[in-house]
Phi, psi and omega in degrees: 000121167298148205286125149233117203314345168283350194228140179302141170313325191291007205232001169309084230288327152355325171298322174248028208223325178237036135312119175305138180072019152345264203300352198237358171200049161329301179328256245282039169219017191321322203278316125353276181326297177327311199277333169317285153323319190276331186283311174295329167298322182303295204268082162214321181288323216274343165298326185264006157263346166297312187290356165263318166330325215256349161297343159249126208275032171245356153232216187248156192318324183313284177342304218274331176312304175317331168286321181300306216269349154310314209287326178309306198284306167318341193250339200296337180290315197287326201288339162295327180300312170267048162259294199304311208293314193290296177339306179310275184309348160290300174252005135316308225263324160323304205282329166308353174244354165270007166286313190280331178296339173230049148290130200317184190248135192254166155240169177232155200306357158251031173248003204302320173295299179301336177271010168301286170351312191267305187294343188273292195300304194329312213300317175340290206282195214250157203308337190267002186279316213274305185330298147015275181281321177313294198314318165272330173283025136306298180305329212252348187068026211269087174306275200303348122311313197293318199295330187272321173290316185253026153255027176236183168294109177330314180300328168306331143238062168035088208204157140252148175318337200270319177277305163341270179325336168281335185258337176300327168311289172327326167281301183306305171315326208273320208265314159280040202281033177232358153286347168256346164299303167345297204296283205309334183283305144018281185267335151299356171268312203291297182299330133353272148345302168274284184314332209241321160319253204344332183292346175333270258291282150348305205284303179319315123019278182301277217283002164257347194092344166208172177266163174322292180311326164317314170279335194263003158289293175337279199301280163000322204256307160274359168270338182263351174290264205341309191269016159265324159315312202279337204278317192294000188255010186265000000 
């Protein structure tokens, strides 16, 4: 989308577009991009109905905020809905890849006497021993380690629930790695949004030319010339 020099950068779909993990998981932040896209278009249009009000010299600078901020107030809503509908799918999505990251774990069921074993020997070693061996068979994708410690109850090889639930991530992660680019892509659209979503407001502001309170004086002012005209014309 082309750069327009009138409008902050921050509001550029450019923004969620050079997200590390962009190109490889567009889909899941397309709804971001859109709302973006849809904002930058707004103001972009809403510069160029100023910049045509202003070409006319009958009318007065009030006059001429007011029509850009009419023409704003016809469009504005659906482009903040998609801030809000994209914020939503974001962190639906968000919560749905940290569910799958600490979902148990199976162990599996023709192995149970060996994975006794294994839970037998971990409760043995000693915490930096146990740290150790989890770490490489994570690394290493060793299911039948992973699967026998972190598919029983954490006190069975000496363990606490928190690590344990830090290494059931960690295994999901090792077995899954494009969920955490996912998540992270993810969760940066999201901090985008809040952040970056408010300035609409600002930037509308700028193309109209006055602030809010400024138009509802303006507009005011002129709702009441109009019902002093109508009354002298009754």
């Amino acid at each position: 989308m082309e750069i327009d020099t009138r409008i902050t950068p921050a509001l550029h779909p450019g923004v969620i577009e050079h997200l590390e993990g962009y190109s490889e998981n567009a889909e899941y932040v397309d709804s971001a991009r859109m709302a973006f896209e849809g904002a930058y278009k707004l103001l972009s249009k809403a510069h160029d109905a100023r910049a045509a009000v202003m070409a006319n010299p009958v009318y007065t600078d009030d006059y001429k905020a007011m029509q850009v901020s009419e023409f704003i107030n016809k469009n504005q809503k659906l482009v903040l809905s998609k801030f809000d509908d994209a914020a939503a799918k974001l962190e639906k999505g968000i919560e749905a890849i940290e569910n799958e990251l600490s979902a148990p774990i199976l162990q599996d069921a023709e192995r149970r006497s060996i994975s006794a074993e294994i839970r037998a020997h971990a409760k043995e070693l000693s915490t930096a021993e146990r740290h150790m061996m989890l770490n490489k068979a994570i690394k290493e994708k060793d299911h039948a380690t992973c699967r026998a410690i972190l598919g029983a109850p954490a006190y069975l090889s000496g363990m606490t629930d928190d690590d344990q639930s830090l290494r059931i991530r960690q295994y999901h992660l090792q077995c899954q790695p494009q969920l955490e680019k996912r998540l992270q892509l993810q969760k940066s659209a999201l901090k985008l949004i809040h952040e970056h979503g408010p300035l609409i407001f600002k930037e509308f502001e700028k193309a109209q030319g006055a602030d809010g309170d400024r138009i509802q004086k303006i507009r005011k002012a002129h709702d009441a010339a109009n019902a002093a005209l109508k009354d002298l014309s009754a």
